[in-house]
C-alpha positions as CSV (number, residue, x, y, z in Angstrom):
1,X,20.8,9.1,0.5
2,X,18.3,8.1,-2.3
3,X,14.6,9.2,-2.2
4,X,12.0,7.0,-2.3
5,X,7.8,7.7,-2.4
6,X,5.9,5.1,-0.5
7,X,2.3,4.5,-1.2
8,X,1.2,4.3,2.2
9,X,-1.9,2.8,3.7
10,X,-1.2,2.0,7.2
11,X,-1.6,-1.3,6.4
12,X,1.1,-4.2,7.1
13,X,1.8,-4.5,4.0
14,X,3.0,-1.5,3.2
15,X,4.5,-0.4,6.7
16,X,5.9,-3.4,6.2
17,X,7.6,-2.3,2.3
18,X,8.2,1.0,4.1
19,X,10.7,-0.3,7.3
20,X,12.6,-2.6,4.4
21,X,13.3,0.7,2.7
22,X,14.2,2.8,5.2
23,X,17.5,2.1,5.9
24,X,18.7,2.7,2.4
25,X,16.1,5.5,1.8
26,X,14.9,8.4,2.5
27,X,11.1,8.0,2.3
28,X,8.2,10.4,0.7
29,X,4.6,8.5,2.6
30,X,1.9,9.2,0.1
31,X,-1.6,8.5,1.7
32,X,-4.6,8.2,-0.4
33,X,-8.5,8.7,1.3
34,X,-10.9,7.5,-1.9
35,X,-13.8,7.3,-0.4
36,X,-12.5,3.9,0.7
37,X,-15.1,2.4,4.4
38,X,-11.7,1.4,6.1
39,X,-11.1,5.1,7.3
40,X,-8.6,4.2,10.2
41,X,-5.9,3.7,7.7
42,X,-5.5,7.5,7.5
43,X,-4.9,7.8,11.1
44,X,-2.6,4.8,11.4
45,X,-0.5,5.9,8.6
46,X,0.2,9.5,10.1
47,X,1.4,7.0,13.0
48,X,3.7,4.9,11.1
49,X,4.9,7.8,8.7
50,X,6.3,9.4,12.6
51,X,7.9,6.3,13.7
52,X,9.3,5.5,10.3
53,X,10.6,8.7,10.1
54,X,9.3,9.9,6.5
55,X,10.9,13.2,5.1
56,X,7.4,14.4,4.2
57,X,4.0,12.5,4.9
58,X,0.9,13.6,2.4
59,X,-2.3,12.7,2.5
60,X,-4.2,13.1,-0.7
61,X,-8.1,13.3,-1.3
62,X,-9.2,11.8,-4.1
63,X,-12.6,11.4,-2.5
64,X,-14.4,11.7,-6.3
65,X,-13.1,7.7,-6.4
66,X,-16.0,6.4,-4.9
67,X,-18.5,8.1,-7.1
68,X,-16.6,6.8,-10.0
69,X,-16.9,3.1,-8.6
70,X,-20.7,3.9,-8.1
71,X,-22.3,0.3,-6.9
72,X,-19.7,-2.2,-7.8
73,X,-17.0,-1.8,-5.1
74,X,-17.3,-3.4,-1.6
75,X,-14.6,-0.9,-0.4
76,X,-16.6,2.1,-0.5
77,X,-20.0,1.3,-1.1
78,X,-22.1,1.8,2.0
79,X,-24.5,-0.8,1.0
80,X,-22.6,-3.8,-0.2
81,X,-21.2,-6.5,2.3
82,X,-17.9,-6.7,2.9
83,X,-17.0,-10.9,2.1
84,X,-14.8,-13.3,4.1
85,X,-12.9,-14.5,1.2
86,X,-11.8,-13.2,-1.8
87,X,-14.5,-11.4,-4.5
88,X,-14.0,-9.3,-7.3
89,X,-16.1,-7.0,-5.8
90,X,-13.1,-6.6,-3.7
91,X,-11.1,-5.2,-6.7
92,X,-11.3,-1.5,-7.5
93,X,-10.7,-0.8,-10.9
94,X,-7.3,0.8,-11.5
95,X,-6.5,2.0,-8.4
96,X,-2.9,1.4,-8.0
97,X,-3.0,2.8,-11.5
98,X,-4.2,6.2,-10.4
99,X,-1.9,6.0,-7.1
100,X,1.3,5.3,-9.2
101,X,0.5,8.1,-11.6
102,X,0.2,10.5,-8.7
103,X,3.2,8.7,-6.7
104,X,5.2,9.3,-9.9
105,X,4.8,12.4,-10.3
106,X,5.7,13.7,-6.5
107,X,8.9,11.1,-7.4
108,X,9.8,13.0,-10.2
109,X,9.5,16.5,-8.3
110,X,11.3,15.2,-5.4
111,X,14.2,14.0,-7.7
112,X,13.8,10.5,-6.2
113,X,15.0,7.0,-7.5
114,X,12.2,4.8,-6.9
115,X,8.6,4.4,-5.9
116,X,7.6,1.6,-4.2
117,X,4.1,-0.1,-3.4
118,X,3.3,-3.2,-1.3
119,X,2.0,-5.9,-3.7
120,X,3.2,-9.2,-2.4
121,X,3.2,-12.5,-4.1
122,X,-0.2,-13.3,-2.1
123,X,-2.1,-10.6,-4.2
124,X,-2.5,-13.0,-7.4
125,X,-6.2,-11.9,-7.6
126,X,-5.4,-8.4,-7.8
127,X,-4.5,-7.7,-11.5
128,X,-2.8,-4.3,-10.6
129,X,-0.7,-6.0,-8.3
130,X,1.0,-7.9,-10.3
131,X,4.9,-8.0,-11.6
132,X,3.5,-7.7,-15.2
133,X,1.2,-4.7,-14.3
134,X,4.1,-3.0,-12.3
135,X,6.7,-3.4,-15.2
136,X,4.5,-2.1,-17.6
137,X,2.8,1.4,-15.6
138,X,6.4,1.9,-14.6
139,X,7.4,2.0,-18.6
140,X,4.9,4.1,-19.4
141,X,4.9,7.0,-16.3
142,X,8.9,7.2,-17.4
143,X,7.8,7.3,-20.9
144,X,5.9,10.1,-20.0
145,X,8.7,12.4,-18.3
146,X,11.1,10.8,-21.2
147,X,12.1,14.3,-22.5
148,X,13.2,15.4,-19.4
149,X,15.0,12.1,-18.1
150,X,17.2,12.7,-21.4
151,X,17.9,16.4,-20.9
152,X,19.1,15.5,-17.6
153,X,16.2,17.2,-15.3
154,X,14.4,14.5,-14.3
155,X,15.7,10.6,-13.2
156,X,14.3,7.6,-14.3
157,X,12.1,5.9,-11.7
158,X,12.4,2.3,-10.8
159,X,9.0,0.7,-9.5
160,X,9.7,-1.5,-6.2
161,X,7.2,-3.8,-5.0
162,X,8.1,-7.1,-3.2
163,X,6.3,-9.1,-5.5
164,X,8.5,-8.6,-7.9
165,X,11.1,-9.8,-5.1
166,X,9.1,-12.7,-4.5
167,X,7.8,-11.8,-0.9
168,X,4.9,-13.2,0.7
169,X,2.6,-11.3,3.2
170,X,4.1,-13.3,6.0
171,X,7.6,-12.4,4.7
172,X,7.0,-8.7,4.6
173,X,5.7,-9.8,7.9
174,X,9.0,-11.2,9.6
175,X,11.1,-8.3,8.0
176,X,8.3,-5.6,9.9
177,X,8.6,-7.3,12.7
178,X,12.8,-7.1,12.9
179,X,12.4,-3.6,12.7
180,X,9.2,-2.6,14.2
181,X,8.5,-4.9,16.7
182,X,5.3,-4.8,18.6
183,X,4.4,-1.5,17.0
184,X,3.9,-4.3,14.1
185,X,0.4,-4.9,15.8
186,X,-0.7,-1.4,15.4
187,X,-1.1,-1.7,11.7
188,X,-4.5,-1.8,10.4
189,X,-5.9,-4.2,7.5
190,X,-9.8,-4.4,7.9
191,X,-11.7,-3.4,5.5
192,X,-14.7,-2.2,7.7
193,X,-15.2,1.0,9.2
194,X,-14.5,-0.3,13.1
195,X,-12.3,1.0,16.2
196,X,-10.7,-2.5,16.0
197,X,-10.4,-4.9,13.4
198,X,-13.3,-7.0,12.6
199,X,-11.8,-10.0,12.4
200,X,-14.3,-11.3,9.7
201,X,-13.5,-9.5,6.2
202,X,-11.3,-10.8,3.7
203,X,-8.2,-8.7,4.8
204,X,-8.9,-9.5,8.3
205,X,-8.7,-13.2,7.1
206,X,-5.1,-12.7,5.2
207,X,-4.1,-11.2,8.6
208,X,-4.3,-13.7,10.2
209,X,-3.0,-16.2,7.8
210,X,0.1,-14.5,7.5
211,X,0.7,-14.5,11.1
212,X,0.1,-18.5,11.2
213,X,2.2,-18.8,8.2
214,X,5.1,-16.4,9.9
215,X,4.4,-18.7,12.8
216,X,3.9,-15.8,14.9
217,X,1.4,-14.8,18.1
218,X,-0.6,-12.6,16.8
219,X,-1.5,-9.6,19.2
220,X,-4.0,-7.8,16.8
221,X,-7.2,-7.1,18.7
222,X,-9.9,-8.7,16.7
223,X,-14.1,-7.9,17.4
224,X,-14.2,-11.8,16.1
């Protein structure tokens, strides 16, 4: 079977990426802690990585993150409140940029085929989500190994997301939900550092919006 690495949050959407995978791959879960307030996505992706099965599960610390964001990110600044919608305070610089890199380079290591993230067609405001970022990282990281992809000891690595698919958060939803069932609910998307989501915060917001659009009860324990 082919290898694929997962970056995995714990989150729906990319449990979500990660159960549409699994039956055509064998999956590498690559967990990142950043610094990032939302600290329960460590926990719930050790969960998920179990029940998904992953080959190997690691969790990487690249804790030095949220010094380099120093004030202006919401995610791991202490200080700064977390908004209900959408604010580019939200958006920390680069970071699927520095998770690919890493994700790429376990990939080629593990001699897998692809690497997947789980950018949907919802995450318009997130520049390093998009189809256009995604083609052009995944040029250059093969770029990079190019010399060895020609002399035969490394593969060429396709980048997966389902944005590039055309999958909305309430799509990845459905598909999550075919395969995971009520396990589903377990996933975690707030952005605050709670037992249980807050129910306020932007990604608590696109939650819930994805469950309304799935048409779908949502069983997510909420504080609001």
């Amino acid at each position: 079977m082919k290898k694929a690495v997962v970056i995995f949050s714990g989150g729906l959407d990319s449990v979500c990426t990660a159960a549409h995978l699994q039956p055509r791959y064998q999956l590498y879960g690559i967990t990142f802690s950043y610094g990032q307030k939302a600290n329960q996505e460590i926990k719930i992706a050790k969960h998920f990585a179990k029940i998904l099965k992953f080959k190997e599960h690691k969790i990487i610390d690249i804790g030095f993150m949220k010094e380099l964001y120093e004030k202006t990110n919401v995610l791991t600044n202490a200080n700064m409140k977390i908004p209900a919608k959408f604010d580019y305070t939200i958006v920390a610089p680069i970071r699927n940029a520095v998770f690919l890199s890493i994700g790429y380079a376990w990939a080629f290591t593990k001699n897998a085929t692809l690497v997947s993230y789980g950018a949907h067609k919802g995450d318009k405001n997130y520049p390093d989500c998009r189809p256009s970022f995604s083609k052009l990282i995944s040029q250059a990281l093969n770029q990079g190994e190019i010399d060895g992809i020609k002399l035969g000891i490394r593969r060429r690595i396709n980048l997966w997301t389902p944005y590039t698919s055309g999958l909305s958060k309430s799509d990845l939803l459905k598909i999550g939900y075919r395969i995971l069932g009520n396990e589903i609910f377990k996933t975690w998307s707030c952005y605050s550092n709670t037992k249980i989501h807050c129910g306020n915060c932007e990604s608590c917001n696109n939650r819930k919006a994805a469950f309304l659009d799935a048409k779908m009860e949502d069983k997510t324990r909420y504080k609001f």
